[in-house]
C-alpha positions in Angstrom: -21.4 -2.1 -10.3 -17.6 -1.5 -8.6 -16.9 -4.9 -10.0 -17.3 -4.7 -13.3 -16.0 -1.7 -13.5 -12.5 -2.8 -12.2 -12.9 -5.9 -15.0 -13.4 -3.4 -17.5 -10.2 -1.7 -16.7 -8.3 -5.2 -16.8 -10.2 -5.7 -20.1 -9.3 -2.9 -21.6 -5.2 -2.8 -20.6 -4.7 -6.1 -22.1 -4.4 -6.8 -25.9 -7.6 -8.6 -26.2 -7.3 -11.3 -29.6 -10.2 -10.4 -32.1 -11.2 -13.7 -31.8 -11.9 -13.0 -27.8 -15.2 -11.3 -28.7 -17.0 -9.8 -26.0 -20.3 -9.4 -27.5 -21.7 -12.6 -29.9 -23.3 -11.0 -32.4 -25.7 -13.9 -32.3 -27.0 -13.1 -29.2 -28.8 -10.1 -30.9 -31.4 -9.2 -28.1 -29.4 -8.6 -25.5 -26.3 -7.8 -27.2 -27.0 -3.5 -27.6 -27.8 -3.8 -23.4 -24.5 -5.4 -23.1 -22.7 -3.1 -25.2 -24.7 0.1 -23.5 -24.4 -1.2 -19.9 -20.5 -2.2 -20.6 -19.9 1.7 -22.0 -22.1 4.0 -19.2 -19.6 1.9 -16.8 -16.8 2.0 -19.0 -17.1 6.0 -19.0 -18.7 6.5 -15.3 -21.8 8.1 -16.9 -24.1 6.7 -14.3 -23.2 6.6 -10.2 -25.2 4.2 -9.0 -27.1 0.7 -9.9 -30.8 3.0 -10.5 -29.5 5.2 -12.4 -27.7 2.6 -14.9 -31.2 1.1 -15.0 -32.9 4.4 -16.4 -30.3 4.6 -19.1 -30.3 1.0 -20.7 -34.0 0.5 -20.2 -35.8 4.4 -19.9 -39.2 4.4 -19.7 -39.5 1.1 -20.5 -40.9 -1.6 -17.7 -38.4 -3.9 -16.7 -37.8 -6.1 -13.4 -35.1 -6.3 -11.0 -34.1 -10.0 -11.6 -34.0 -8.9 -15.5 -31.5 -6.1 -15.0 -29.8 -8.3 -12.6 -29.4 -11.3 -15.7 -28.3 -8.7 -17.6 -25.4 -7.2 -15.2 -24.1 -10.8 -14.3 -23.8 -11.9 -18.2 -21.8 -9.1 -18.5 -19.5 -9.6 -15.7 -19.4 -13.6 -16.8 -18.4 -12.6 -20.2 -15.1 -10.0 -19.0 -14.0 -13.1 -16.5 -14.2 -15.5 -18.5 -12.3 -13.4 -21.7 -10.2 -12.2 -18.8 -8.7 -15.7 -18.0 -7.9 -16.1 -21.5 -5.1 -13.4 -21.9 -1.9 -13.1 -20.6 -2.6 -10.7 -17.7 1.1 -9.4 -18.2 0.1 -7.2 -20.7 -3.0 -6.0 -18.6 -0.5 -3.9 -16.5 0.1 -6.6 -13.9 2.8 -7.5 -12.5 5.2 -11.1 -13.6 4.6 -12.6 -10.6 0.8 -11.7 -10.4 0.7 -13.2 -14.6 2.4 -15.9 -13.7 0.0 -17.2 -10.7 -2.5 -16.4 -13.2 -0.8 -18.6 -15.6 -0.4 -21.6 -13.2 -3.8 -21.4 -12.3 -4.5 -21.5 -15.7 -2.8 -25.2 -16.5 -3.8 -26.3 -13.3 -7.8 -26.2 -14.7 -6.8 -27.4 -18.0 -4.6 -30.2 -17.0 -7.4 -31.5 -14.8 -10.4 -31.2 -17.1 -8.0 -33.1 -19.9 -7.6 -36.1 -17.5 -11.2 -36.1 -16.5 -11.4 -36.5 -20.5 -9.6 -39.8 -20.8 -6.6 -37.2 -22.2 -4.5 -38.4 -19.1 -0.6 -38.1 -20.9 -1.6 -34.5 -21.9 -3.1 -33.7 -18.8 -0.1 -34.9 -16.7 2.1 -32.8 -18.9 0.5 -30.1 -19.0 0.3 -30.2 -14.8 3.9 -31.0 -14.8 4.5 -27.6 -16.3 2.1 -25.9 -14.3 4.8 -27.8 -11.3 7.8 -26.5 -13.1 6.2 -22.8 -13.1 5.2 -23.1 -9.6 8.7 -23.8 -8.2 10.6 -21.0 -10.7 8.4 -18.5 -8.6 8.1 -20.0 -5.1 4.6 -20.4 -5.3 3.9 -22.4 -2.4 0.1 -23.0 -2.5 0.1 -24.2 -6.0 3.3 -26.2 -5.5 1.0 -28.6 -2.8 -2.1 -28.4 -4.9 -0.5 -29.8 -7.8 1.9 -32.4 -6.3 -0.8 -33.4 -4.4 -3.2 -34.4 -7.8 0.3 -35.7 -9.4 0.8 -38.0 -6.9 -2.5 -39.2 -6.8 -2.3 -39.6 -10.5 1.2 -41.6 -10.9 0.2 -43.4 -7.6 -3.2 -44.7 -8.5 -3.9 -44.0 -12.6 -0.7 -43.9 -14.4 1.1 -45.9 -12.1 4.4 -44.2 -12.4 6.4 -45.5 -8.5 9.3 -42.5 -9.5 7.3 -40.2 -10.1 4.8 -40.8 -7.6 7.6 -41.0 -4.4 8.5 -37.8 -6.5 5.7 -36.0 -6.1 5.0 -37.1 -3.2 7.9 -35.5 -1.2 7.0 -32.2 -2.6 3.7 -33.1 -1.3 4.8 -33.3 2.2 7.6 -31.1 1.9 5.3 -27.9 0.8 2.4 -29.0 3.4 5.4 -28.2 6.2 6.1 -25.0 5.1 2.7 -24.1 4.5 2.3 -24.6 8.2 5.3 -22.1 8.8 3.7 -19.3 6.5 0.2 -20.2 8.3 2.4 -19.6 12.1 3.9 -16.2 10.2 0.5 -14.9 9.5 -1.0 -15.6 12.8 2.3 -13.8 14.2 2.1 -10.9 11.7 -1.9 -10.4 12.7 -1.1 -11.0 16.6 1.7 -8.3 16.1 -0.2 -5.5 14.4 -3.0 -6.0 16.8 -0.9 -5.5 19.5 0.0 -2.4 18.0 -3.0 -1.4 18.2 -4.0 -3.0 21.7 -7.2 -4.5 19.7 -6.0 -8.0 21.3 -7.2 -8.4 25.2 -6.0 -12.2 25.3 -2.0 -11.1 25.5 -0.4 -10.7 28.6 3.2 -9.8 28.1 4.0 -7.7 25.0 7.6 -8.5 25.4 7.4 -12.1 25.3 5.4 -12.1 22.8 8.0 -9.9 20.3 10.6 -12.4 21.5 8.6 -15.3 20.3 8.0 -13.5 17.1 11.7 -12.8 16.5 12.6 -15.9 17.2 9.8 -18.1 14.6 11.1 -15.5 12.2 14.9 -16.1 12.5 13.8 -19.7 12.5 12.0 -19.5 9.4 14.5 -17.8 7.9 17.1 -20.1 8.7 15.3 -23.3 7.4 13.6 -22.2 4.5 14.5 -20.4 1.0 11.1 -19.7 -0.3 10.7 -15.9 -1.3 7.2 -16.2 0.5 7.9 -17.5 3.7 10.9 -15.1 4.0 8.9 -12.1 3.0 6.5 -13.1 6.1 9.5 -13.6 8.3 11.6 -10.5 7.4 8.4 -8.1 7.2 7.7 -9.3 10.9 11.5 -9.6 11.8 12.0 -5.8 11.1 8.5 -4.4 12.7 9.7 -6.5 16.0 12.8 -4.4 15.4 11.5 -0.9 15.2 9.0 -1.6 18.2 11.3 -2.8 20.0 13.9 -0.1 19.3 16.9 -2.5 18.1 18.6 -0.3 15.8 21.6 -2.1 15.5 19.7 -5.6 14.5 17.4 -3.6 12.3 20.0 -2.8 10.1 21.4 -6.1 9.8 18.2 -8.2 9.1 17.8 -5.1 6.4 20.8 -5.8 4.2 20.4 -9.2 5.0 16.5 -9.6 3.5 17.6 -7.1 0.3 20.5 -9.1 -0.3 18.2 -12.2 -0.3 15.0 -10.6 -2.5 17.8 -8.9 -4.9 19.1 -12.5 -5.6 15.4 -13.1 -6.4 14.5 -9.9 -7.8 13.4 -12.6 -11.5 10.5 -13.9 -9.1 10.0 -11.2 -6.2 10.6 -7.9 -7.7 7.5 -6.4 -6.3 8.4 -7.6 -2.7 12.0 -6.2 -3.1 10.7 -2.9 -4.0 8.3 -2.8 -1.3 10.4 -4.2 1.2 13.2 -1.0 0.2 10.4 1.5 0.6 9.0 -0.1 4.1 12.8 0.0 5.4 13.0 3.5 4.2 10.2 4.2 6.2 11.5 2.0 9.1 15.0 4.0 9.3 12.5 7.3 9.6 11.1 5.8 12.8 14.3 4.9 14.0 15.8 7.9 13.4 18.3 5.9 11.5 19.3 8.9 9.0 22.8 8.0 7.6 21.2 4.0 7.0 18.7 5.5 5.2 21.1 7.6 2.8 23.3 4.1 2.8 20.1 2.2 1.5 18.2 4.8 -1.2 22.3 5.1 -2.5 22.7 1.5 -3.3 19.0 0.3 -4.1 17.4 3.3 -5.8 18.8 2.5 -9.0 16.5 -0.6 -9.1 13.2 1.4 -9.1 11.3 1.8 -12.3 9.9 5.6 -12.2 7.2 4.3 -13.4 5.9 2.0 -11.0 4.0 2.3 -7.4 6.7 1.6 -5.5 9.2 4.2 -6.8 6.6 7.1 -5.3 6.7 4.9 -1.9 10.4 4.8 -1.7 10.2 8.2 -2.9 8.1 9.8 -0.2 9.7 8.3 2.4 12.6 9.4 1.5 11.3 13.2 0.8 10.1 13.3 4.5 13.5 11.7 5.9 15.0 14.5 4.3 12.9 16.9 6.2 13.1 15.6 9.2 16.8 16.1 8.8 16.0 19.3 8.6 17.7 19.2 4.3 14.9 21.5 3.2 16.3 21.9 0.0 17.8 18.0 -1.0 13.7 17.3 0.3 12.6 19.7 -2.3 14.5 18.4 -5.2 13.5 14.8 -5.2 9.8 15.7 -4.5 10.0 18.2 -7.7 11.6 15.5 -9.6 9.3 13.0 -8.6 6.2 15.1 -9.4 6.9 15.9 -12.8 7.7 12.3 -13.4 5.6 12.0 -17.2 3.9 8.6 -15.0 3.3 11.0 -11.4 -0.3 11.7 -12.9 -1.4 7.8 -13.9 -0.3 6.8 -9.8 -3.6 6.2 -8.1 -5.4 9.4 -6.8 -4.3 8.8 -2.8 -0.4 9.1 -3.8 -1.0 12.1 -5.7 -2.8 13.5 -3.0 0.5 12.6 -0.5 2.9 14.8 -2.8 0.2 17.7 -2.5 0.2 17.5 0.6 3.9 17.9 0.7 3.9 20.6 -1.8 2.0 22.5 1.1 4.6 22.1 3.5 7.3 23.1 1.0 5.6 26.3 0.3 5.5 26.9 4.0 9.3 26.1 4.3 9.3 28.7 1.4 7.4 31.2 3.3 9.8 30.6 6.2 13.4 31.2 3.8 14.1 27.4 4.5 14.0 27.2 0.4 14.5 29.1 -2.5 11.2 30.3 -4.4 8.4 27.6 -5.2 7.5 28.3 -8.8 3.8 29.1 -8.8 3.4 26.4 -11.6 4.3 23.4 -9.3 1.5 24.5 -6.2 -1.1 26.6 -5.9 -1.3 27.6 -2.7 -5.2 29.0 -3.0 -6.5 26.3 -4.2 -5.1 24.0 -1.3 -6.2 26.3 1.3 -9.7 26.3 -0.2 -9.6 22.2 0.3 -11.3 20.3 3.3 -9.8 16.9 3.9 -12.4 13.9 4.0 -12.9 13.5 7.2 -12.4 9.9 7.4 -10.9 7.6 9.9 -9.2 5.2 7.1 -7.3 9.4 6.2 -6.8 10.1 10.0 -3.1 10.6 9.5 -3.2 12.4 6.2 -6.3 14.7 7.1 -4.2 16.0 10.3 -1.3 16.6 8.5 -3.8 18.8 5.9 -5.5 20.9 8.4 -1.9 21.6 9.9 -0.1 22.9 7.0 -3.0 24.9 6.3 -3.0 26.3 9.8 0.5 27.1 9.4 0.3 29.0 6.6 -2.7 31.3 7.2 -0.8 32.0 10.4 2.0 33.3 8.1 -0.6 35.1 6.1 -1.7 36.5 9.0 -5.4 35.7 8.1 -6.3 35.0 12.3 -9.9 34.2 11.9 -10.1 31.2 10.0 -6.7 30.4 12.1 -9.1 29.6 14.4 -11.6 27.8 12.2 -9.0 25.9 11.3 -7.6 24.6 15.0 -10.8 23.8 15.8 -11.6 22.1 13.0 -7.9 19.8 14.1 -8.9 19.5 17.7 -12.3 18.0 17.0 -11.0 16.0 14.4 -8.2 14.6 16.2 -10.7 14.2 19.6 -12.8 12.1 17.3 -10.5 9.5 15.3 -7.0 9.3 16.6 -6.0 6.6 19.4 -4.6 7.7 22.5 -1.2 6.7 21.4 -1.6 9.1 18.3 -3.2 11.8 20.1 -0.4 12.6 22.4 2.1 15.1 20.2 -0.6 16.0 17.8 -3.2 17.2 20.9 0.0 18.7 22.5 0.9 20.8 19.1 -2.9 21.9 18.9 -3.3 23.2 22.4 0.0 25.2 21.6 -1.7 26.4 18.8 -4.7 27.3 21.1 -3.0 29.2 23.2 -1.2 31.2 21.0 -4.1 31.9 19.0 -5.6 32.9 22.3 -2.9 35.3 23.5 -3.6 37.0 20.3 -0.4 35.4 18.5 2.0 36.9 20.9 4.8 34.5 22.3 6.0 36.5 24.7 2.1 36.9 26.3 1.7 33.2 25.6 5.1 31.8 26.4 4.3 30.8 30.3 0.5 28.9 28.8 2.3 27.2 26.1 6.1 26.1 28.2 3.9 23.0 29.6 2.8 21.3 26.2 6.2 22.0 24.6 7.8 20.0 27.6 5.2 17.3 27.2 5.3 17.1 23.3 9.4 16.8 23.0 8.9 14.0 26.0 7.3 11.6 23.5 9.7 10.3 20.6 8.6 11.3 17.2 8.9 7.0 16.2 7.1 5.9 19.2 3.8 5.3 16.8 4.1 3.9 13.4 2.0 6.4 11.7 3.2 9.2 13.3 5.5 9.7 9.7 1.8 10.1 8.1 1.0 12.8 10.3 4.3 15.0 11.2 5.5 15.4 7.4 7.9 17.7 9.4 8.1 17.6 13.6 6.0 19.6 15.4 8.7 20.8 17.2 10.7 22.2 14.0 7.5 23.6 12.8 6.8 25.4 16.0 10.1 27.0 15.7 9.7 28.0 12.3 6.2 29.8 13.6 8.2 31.9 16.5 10.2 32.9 14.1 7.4 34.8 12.0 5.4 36.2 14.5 6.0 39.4 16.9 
């Protein structure tokens, strides 16, 4: 049911041509359980696949494999209307509309030659080449030079075009081999990461290996795809490896590159400025970061996904630079963006989230007043976080803030609720790499909450997991950004401050 539901929303963004009907009045008895099934999923009326059953059909007997004919026409119909329109104006993006597009004359260029119409088929293709090239689609580019050739080699015996096509043909399979080596590398890396590989010896070697296919790709190929594989992996290799000084190079070299190309790659530019925002935060690479959201910021739509990426990231460098106030202002900004409320429901849910720890900063005098209009503070506190391991880093940095400020509050009992609640939590789903600060910060928590929230009782129980907590670097795990919106350290100093 998920499925159609996600063509419905493609079906309905784009301007759909009256002649693109989706129901044939001919087909007049199944047409009102098309029309029904297409508006209870339209409007979420109905949760699952029995209860959409109940409404089209009622007390009426009907099978499964019926409801199932039904259900499939329905999805058939949006795909196949769905091909038909220029996906540009369903909300996605030129690139995306443009694959699309390729694809498109690809299908229709082949069925036309397969119809004796062999001149208009070739054209058509040869367009369909022509795209593929303006946006470095390397897939399509072999597909079709590989039918082309085949077509002016053997059919329309055409020896220019045929060597023609033929080079591409070879040409695109190489580098198609050097995107297939950057995957592998990209997966291989981010299991490492995450020690999920047991087959890799040396972690070191590895990285070097990595950064070297990268800075090899790089050097021998142009193509906005391969380079987005090489740089992405380039600059994780980078931050793991703690090379500040090549990290900044490789990122002003890569959004130099992608703002040459920003016609064809405007997406990847835009994600690539919000992942070396993020990048800089790990590397504690403050003054970059201003030098980057300075120069590339102006680029962002405030509109689009990628703006409330670049955005966040930036928010939290802020506060980890301990510029409560500069934080404040660009995550006010951003939230009363007219578009903040049409971003999907998990970056809305990252600004509440920081909302929290700016009415904690507030609490603490580390900002002027939070207008009651922009948080409501009750309301949050009231929230439990879906305790899901795909949330881990967002559901810790929840329970925290909301530890933090019924500490402030003073309300001591569900203090306590709360720290368990974080202990078991973070017991349960983080890795032992992620647990580290996080279990240090709760069992200083503990034992405060324990000595009755006096630091001077609980100073000598608590000196032993501050020491162990400020021994591991905030950067050292990639997702530690997710979970310490501001250090534990700076928060722990901020609760010594408002307690006897």
């Amino acid at each position: 049911m998920d499925d159609i539901g996600k063509l419905i929303s493609i079906y309905n963004q784009a301007k759909i041509s009256k002649k693109l009907r989706l129901f044939d009045p001919e087909e007049n008895d199944h047409i009102s359980l098309y029309r029904d099934m297409f508006n209870l999923i339209e409007r979420k009326a109905v949760k699952n696949e029995t209860e959409l059953i109940t409404k089209l059909y009622g007390n009426n007997p009907v099978t499964i494999s019926a409801f199932k004919k039904v259900k499939e026409r329905l999805k058939n119909k949006l795909i196949n209307i769905i091909l038909l329109v220029d996906l540009k104006e369903a909300g996605l993006s030129d690139r995306f509309a443009a694959y699309s597009e390729v694809i498109k004359l690809l299908l229709i260029g082949r069925v036309l030659i397969s119809s004796n119409e062999q001149k208009l088929g070739e054209v058509i293709m040869d367009d369909a080449m022509k795209m593929s090239f303006k946006y470095d689609f390397l897939d399509l580019q072999h597909i079709l030079s590989k039918l082309l050739a085949s077509q002016y080699g053997s059919l329309s015996q055409d020896s220019k075009k045929y060597i023609h096509y033929s080079t591409i043909a070879s040409t695109s399979l190489q580098e198609l081999l050097v995107e297939s080596q950057l995957r592998q590398a990209n997966n291989e890396y981010f299991a490492m990461r995450f020690k999920s590989l047991t087959n890799i010896n040396s972690d070191k070697t590895n990285y070097s290996n990595f950064i070297n296919l990268s800075l090899d790709a790089i050097g021998k190929s142009k193509n906005s795809e391969i380079r987005n594989f090489a740089y992405g992996l380039l600059l994780n290799c980078y931050i793991y490896t703690k090379n500040k000084s090549e990290y900044e190079v490789i990122s002003r070299q890569s959004l130099k590159f992608f703002l040459s190309e920003k016609k064809i790659a405007n997406n990847t530019f835009k994600k690539l400025s919000a992942d070396i925002i993020n990048g800089c935060l790990l590397l504690r690479l403050f003054t970059f970061s201003d030098e980057i959201y300075a120069s590339y910021a102006q680029y962002f739509n405030k509109k689009e996904h990628n703006w409330y990426v670049f955005s966040y990231y930036r928010v939290i460098t802020n506060l980890h630079e301990k510029k409560y106030d500069t934080a404040y202002q660009l995550m006010k900004s951003t939230v009363e963006a007219p578009d903040f409320k049409k971003q999907f429901e998990s970056m809305q849910q990252h600004f509440r989230v920081l909302q929290a720890y700016f009415y904690f900063l507030q609490l603490n005098s580390k900002i002027s007043k939070t207008p009651e209009s922009v948080f409501r503070i009750k309301k949050f506190l009231n929230e439990v976080p879906m305790f899901s391991k795909e949330k881990r880093g967002m559901n810790i940095s929840i329970l925290a803030v909301q530890i933090l400020v019924l500490i402030i509050q003073k309300r001591m009992d569900e203090v306590m609720d709360r720290i368990d609640s974080l202990s078991l939590y973070s017991y349960r789903y983080l890795r032992k790499s992620e647990l580290w600060r996080t279990s240090c910060f709760i069992k200083m928590l503990s034992q405060l909450s324990k000595y009755n929230f006096n630091k001077k009782w609980a100073k000598s129980r608590i000196q032993p997991y501050y020491e162990k907590l400020i021994s591991v670097d905030i950067g050292e795990f990639p997702g530690s950004v997710e979970i310490e919106i501001i250090p534990y350290e700076d928060l722990w100093q901020m609760i010594l401050e408002k307690i006897d």
